[in-house]
N, C-alpha and C positions, 0 to 999 in steps of 0.2 A: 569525644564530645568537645566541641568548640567552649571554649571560656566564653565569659559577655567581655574582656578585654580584650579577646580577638584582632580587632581592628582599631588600627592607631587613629584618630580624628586629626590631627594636626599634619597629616602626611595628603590626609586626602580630601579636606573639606570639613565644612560646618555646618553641613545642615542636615538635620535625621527627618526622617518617616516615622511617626511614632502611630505604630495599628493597635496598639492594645496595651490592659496592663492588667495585670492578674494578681492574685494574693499567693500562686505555688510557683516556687521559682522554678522547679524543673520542668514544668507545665511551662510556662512564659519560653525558657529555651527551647524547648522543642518545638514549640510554635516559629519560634525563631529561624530556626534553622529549615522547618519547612519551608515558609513562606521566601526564605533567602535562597534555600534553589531552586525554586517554583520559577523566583521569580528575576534569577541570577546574579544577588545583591548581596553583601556581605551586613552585617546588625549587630547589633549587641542587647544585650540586657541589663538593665540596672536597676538597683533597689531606689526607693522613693518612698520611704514610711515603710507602712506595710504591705507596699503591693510594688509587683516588675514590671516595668517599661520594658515593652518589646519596641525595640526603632531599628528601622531598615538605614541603614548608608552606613558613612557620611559621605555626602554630594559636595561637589566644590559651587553650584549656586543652587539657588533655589528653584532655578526653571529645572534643572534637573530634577530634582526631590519632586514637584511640581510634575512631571513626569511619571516618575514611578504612581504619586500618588492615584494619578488615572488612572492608570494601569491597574491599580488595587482593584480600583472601584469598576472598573468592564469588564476586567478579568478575573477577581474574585467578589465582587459585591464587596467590596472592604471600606468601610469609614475609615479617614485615619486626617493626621493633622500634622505641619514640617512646623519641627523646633528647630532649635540652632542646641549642637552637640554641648554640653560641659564636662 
């Protein structure tokens, strides 16, 4: 099982894909991790209160994140919305 610290942000970019946020974290991970080799993108998880942010990257700009996000949305019908990593 991948950790949600998996992936360093500062190594690779600032900016996430954030598709979802659920109240079970293992639920939220394995969402994760599907849609990350679905869609050949590494993510993490993070808590925010009471519920997990699933976000796909980090992208070094925003046309990239901007990219995948398409991609969510033709290829799996996905809303979703690019934040900048903390």
């Amino acid at each position: 099982m991948v950790t949600p610290q998996a992936v360093s942000q500062s190594a690779s970019g600032n900016f996430m894909v954030q598709v979802g946020a659920v109240s079970d974290q293992a639920r939220a991970q394995q969402y994760q991790q599907q849609l990350g080799q679905k869609f050949g993108v590494p993510g993490r998880v993070t808590q925010n209160g009471a519920v997990w942010r699933i976000q796909l990257g980090p992208f070094a700009s925003k046309a990239e994140a901007s990219t995948l996000q398409q991609r969510l949305q033709t290829e799996a019908q996905l809303q979703s919305f690019i934040t900048t990593a903390q």
